[in-house]
C-alpha positions as CSV (number, residue, x, y, z in Angstrom):
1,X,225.0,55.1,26.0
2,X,222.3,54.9,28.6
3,X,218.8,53.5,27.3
4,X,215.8,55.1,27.6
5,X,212.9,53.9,30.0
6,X,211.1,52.5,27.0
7,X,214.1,50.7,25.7
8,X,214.4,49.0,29.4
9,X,210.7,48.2,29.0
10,X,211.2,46.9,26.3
11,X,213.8,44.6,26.9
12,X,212.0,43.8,29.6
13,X,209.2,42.7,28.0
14,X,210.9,40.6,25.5
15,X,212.8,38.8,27.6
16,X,209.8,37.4,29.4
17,X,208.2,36.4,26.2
18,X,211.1,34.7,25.4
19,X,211.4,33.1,29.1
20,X,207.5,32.1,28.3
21,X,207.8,30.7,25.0
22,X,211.2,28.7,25.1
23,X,213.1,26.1,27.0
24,X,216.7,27.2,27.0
25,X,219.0,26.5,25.4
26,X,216.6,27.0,22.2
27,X,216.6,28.0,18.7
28,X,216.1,31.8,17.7
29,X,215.5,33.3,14.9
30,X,216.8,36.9,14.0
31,X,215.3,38.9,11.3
32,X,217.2,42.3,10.3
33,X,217.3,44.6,7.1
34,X,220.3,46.8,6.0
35,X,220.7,48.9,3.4
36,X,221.9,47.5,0.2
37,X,224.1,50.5,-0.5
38,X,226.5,49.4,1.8
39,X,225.1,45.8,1.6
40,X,228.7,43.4,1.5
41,X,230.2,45.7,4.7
42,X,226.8,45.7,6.5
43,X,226.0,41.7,6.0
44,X,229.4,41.0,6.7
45,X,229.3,42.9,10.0
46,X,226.0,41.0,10.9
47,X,227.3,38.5,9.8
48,X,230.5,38.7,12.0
49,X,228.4,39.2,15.3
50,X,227.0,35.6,14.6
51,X,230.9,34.0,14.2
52,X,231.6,30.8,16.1
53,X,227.7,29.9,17.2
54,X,226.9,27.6,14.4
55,X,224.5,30.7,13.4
56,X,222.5,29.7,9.5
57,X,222.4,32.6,7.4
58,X,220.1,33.5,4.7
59,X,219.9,36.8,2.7
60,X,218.1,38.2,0.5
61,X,217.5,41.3,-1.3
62,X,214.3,43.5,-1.6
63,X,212.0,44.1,-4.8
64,X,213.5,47.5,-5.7
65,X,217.3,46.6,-4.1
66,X,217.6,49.0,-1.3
67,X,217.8,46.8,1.5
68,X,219.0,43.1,2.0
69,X,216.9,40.9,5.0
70,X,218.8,38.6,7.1
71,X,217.7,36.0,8.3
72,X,219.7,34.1,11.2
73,X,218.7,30.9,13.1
74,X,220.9,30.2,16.0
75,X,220.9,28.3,19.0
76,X,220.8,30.4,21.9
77,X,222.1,29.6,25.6
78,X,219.3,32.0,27.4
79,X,216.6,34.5,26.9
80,X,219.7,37.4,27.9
81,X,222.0,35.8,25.7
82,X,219.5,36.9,22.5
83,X,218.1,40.2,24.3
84,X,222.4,40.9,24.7
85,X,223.0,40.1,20.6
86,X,220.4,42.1,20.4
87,X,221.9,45.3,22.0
88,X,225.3,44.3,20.2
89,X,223.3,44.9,17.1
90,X,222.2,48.0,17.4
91,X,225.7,50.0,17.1
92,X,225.3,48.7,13.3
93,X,224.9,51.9,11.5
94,X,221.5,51.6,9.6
95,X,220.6,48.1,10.6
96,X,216.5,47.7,11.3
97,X,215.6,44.6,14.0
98,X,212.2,42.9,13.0
């Protein structure tokens, strides 16, 4: 998968904001929504991305009940350490970073 020059800007971007606005190791907080359809495979898989970091998970479903946030504080070693879990992430079939 190659990444676009907008996704490398991106990236880019974010991790100096996160260089700028955090002394590392820090606490991070990652905010997703998945469908609900598939809602126990999807928030498990999440879910599963976040095994053995002493991640705190919080879900919760929308008004109407198609799509379930996720809400994930973790403790994070470096800003390329969240940028990475980030990119880990995004193979996850209908999964939306905020």
């Amino acid at each position: 998968m190659s990444k676009t020059p907008n996704e490398e800007e991106f990236y880019t971007n974010l991790k100096s904001q996160l260089e700028d606005m955090n002394v590392f190791p820090a606490l991070y907080l990652y905010k997703f929504i998945v469908p609900t359809k598939d809602n126990d495979d999807k928030v498990k898989e999440v879910s599963n991305k976040f095994d053995n970091l002493g991640a705190a998970i919080k879900t919760r479903k929308s008004k109407n009940g198609k799509y379930t946030s996720l809400s994930i504080e973790v403790k994070m070693k470096s800003a390329d350490a969240i940028i990475n879990k980030y990119k880990e992430l995004t193979g996850i079939e209908g999964i939306i970073s905020l």
